[in-house]
C-alpha positions in Angstrom: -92.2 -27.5 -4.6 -93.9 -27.0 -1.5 -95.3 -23.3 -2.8 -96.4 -24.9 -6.4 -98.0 -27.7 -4.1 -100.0 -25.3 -2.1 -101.3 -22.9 -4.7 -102.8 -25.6 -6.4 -104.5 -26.8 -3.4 -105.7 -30.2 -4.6 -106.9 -28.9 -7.9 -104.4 -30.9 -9.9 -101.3 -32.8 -9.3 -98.6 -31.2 -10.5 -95.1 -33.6 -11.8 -92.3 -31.5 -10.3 -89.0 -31.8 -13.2 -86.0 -31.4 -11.9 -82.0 -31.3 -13.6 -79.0 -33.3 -11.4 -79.3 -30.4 -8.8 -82.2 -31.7 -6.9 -80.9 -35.2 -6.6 -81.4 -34.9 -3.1 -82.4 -37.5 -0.1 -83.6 -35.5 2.2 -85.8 -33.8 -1.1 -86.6 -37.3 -2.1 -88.2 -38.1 1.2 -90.2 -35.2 1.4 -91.8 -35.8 -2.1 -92.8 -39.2 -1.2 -94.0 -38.7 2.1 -96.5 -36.0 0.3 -97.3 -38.5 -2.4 -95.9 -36.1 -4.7 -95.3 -36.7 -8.3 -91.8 -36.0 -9.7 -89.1 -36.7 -12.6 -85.8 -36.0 -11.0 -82.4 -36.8 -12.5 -79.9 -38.0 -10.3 -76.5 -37.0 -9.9 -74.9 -39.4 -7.6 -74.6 -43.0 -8.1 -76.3 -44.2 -5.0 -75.8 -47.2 -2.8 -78.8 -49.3 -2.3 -80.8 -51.6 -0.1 -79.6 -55.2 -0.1 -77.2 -54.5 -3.2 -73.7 -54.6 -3.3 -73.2 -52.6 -6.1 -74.7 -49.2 -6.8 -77.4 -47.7 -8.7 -75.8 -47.3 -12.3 -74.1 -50.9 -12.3 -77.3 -52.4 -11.2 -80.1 -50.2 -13.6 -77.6 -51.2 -16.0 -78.5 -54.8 -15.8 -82.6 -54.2 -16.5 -84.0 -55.3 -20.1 -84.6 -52.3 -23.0 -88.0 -51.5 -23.3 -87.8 -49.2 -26.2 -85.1 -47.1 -28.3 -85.8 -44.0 -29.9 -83.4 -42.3 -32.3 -82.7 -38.5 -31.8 -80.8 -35.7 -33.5 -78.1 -34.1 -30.4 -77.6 -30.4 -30.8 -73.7 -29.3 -30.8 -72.8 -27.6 -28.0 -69.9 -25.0 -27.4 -67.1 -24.8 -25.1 -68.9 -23.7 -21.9 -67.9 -22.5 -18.4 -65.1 -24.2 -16.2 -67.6 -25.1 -13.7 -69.9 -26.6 -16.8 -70.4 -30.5 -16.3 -70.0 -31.3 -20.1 -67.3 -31.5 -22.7 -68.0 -29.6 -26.0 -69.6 -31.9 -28.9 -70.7 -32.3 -32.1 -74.1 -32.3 -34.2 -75.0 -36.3 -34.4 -78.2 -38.6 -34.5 -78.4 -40.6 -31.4 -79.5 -44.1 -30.5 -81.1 -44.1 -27.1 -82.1 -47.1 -25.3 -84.5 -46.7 -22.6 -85.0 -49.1 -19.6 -86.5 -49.0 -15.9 -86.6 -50.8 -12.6 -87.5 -50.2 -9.0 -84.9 -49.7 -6.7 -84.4 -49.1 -2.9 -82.3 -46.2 -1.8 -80.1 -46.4 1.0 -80.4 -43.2 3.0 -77.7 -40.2 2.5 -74.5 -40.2 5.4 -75.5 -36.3 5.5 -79.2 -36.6 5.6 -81.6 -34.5 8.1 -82.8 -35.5 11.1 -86.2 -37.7 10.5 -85.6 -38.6 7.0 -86.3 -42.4 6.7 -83.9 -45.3 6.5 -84.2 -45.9 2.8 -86.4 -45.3 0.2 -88.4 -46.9 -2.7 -88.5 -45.6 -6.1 -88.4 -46.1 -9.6 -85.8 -45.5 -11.7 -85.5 -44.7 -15.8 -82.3 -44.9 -17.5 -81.7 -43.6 -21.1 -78.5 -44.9 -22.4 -77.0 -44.1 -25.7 -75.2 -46.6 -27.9 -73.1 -46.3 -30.3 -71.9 -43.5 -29.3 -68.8 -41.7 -31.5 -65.4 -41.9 -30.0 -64.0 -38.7 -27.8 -67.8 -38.0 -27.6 -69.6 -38.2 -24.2 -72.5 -40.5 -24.3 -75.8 -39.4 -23.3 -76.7 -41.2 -20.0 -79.9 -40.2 -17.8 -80.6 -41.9 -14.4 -84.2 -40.4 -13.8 -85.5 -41.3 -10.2 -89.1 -40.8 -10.5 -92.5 -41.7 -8.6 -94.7 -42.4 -12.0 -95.7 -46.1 -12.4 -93.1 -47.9 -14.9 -95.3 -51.2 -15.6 -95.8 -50.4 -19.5 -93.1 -49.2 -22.3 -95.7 -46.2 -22.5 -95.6 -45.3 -18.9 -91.8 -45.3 -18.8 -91.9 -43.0 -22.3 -93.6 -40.6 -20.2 -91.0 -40.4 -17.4 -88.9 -40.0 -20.7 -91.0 -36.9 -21.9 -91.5 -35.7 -18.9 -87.7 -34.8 -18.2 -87.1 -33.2 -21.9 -89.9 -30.7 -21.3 -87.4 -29.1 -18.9 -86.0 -27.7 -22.2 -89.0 -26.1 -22.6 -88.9 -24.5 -19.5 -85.1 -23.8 -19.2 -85.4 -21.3 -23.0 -88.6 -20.0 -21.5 -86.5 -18.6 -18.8 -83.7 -17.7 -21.1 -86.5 -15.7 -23.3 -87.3 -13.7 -19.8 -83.8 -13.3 -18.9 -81.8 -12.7 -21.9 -84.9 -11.6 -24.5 -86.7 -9.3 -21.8 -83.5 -8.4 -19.9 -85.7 -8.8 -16.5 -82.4 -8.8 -14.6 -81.2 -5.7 -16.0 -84.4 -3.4 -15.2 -83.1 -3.0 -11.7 -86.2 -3.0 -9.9 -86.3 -1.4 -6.7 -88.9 -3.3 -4.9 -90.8 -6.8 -5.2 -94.0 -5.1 -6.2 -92.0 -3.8 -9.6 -90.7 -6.7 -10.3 -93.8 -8.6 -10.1 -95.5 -6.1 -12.5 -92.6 -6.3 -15.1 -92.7 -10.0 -15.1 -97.0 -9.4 -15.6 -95.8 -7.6 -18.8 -92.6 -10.2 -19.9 -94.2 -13.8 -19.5 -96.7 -13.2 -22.2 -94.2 -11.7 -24.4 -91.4 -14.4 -24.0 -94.1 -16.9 -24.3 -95.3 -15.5 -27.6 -91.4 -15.4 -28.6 -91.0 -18.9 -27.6 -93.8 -20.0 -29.7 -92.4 -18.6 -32.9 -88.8 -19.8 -32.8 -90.0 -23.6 -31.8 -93.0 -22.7 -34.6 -90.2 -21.8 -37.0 -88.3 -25.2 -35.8 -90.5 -27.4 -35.5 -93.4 -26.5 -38.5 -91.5 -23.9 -40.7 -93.8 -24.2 -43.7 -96.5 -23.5 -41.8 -98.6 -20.0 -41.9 -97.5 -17.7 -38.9 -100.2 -17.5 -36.1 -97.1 -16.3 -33.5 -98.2 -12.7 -34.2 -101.2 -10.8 -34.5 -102.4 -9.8 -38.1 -101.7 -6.2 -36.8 -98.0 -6.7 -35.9 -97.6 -8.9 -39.3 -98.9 -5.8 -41.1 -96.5 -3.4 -39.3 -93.5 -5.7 -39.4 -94.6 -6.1 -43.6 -94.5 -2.6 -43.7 -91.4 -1.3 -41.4 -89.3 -4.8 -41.3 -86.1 -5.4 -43.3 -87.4 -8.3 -45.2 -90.1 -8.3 -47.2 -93.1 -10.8 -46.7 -95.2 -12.8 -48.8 -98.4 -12.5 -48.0 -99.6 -14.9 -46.0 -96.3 -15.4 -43.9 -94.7 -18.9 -43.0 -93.6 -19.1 -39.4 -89.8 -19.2 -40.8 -90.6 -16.2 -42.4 -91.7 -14.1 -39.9 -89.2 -15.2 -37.6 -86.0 -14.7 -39.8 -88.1 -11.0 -40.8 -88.4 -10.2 -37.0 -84.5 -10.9 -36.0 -83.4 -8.9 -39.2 -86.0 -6.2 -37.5 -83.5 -6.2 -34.4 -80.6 -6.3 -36.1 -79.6 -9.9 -37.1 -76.7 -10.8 -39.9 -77.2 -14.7 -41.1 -73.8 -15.2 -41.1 -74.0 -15.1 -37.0 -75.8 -18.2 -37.2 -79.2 -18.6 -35.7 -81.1 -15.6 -34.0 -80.3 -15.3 -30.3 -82.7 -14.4 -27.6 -81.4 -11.1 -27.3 -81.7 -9.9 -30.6 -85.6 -11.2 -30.7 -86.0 -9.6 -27.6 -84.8 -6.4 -29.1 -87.2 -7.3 -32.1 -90.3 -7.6 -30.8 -89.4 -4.4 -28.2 -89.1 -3.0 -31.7 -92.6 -4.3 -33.2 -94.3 -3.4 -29.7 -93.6 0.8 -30.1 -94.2 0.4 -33.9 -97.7 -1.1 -32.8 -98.5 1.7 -29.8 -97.1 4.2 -32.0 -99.7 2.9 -35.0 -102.8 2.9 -32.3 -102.1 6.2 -30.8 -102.2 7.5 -34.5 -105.5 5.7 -34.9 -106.7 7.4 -31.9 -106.2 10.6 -32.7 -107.5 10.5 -36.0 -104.3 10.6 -38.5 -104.5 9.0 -41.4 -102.5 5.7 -42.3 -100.7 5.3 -45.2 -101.0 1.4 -45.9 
């Protein structure tokens, strides 16, 4: 926070996201004495000022502003030290409400951090929710102004971009394999991340393309690497490509069987390693003369 605060010296004001594991006093107090802006979702259910119960019982009791119905991804059996049970594919019933509260300060908090602190909270409650399946229940502590159903639906959208940004970092990680290069000084790895971003962010584009507008004529790829995956890909292409198209035709270029469900990072990653040497292969033959076969 502090780095991201200082590199942007003033020029804009960034909203710093964060998941259950920067519920944090001592974190909260530092944002607010710098006026900071931030979505944060909290972890504990905190005691507060002048309240005998805590936060969730008392947020609990604030009006709905809003619902918004939602489709829930399954999700898998995950780690022992994962926080969530496995669930199902379902469409969701949110309802979405706000308050300000006053936080009573942490027994382990640092020394200077102030007494209590003012803040407003966003809670996104599901109802309805299926038996034996965990509810969806966000307690978002945030500094943005909750006056208007609008305002709070920004807290809202504000916390599901960190999606976004969570596959973004899967794409570098798990796509790129950035922590595999074994890079044997910060200098490298700051020139191999130069090279990844823009690929993972290309990468990212296409698969939430191919989500989100499937119909839709590709513009994730450059005419150039649509001619050469046309041309050298395992599925053929139509000819002015949908994003769909061009993203099931890339995973089958690194390898991908549709009966193993949707492409992973990994084998796009391999794909579009693939599509890069195809393409620097094409323009060193273009360079030197050779003759193309269309």
């Amino acid at each position: 926070m502090r780095a991201c605060e200082q590199r942007l010296q003033g020029t804009a004001r960034a909203i710093h996201v964060m998941d259950r594991e920067g519920d944090n006093y001592d974190l909260l107090s530092e944002l607010e004495a710098a006026r900071s802006r931030y979505v944060i979702r909290l972890s504990h259910d905190r005691r507060l000022v002048g309240e005998g119960d805590k936060l969730r019982e008392v947020v609990g009791r604030a009006p709905s502003l809003f619902r918004r119905e939602v489709h829930v991804s399954p999700r898998a059996v995950g780690r022992p030290r994962d926080h969530h049970a496995p669930r199902e594919a379902r469409e969701a019933t949110l309802e979405v409400s706000a308050m300000a509260v006053t936080l009573s300060r942490s027994s382990n908090f640092a020394p200077g951090s102030p007494p209590s602190l003012k803040v407003n909270v966003v809670t996104v409650l599901e109802r309805d929710c299926p038996k034996r399946q965990e509810p969806i229940a966000w307690y978002l502590v945030t500094s943005e102004p909750i006056d208007t159903a609008e305002q709070v639906a920004q807290v809202v959208d504000a916390y599901r971009a960190r999606w976004v940004i969570e596959e973004f970092f899967k794409v570098v990680k798990t796509g790129c394999q950035i922590e595999k290069r074994q890079m044997e000084s910060y200098e490298a790895l700051r020139i191999a991340l130069a090279l990844f971003l823009p690929i993972a962010v290309r990468l990212l584009a296409l698969r939430d393309a191919a989500r989100t507008e499937p119909e839709q004529a590709c513009s994730a790829l450059t005419a150039r690497q649509l001619q050469l995956l046309r041309a050298c890909g395992r599925k053929p292409l139509s000819a002015t490509p949908s994003n769909l198209e061009v993203y099931m035709a890339l995973a089958a270029l690194g390898g991908h069987l549709r009966s193993n469900g949707p492409p992973g990072w990994i084998v796009l990653g391999r794909a579009y390693e693939k599509l890069l040497v195809l393409e620097q292969g094409w323009a060193a033959a273009q360079a030197n003369g050779d003759p193309i076969d269309d």
